[in-house]
C-alpha positions, 0 to 999 in steps of 0.5 A: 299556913298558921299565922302566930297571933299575939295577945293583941291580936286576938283582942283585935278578932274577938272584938271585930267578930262582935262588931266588924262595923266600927272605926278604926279608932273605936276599935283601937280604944277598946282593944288599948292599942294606938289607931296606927298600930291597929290599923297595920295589925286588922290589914296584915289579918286580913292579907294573911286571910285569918279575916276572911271578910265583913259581912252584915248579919241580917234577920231571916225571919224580917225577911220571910225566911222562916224554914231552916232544914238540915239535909243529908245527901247520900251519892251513889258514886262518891268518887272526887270528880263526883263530890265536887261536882255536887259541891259545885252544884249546892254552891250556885244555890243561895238557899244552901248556907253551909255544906260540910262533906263528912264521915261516917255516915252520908257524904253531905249535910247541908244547912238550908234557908227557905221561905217556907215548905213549897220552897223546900220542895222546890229546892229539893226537886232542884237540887236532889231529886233531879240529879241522878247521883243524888242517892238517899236524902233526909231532911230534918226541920229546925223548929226551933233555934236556941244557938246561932254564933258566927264567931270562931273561937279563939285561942289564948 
């Protein structure tokens, strides 16, 4: 169900996308609306599940995971019963960042964080190479990330 955001609104979402660990009263200075008003406004967004959670970015290269990859996965059988079975699977993996399932092309395209080539092999084995549904996998390796956003963009 769409929820329809006002002006306020999404001056609320734009400025919490930027920095979610703000005050309340912070927040509501730099969107030009009362403490209360605010307040009422970030719970009804976070009920209606357009704020879907807080979280803190971190660095995972200050944490020695330095290897990104994004890995096609191709099944053998792309049945429902299949596809979520493999979704379940890639979701129990803290590696695993993102899974899309998309079309045309491979069922699935992953997005992968690991400390380095043995544990990518590693994952690999764990996640593809062991099951037996797992078809064809290609594995591209970032070399270098010019772009990473986490803000959704919001209409006006």
């Amino acid at each position: 169900m769409k929820l329809d955001l006002d002006d306020l609104d999404r001056r609320i979402l734009q400025v919490l996308q930027t920095d979610a660990s703000q005050t309340n009263q912070e927040l509501a200075a730099r969107v030009h609306a009362s403490p209360p008003t605010c307040l009422r406004r970030v719970k009804r967004l976070v009920e209606a599940g357009v704020i879907a959670r807080q979280v803190a970015l971190l660095d995972p290269v200050r944490l020695s995971s330095t290897l990104t990859a994004v890995v096609e996965i191709t099944l053998d059988r792309q049945g429902e019963e299949e596809q979520q079975a493999f979704e379940a699977l890639v979701a129990t993996e803290p590696a695993v960042q993102q899974c899309y399932r998309v079309s045309p092309g491979p069922d699935f395209v992953l997005v992968v964080l690991v400390r380095d080539m043995p544990a990518y092999h590693a994952l690999a084995h764990r996640l593809f190479a062991s099951q037996r549904n797992v078809r064809n996998v290609r594995s591209y390796f970032s070399i270098h990330r010019s772009k990473f956003e986490t803000a959704v963009p919001i209409e006006t």
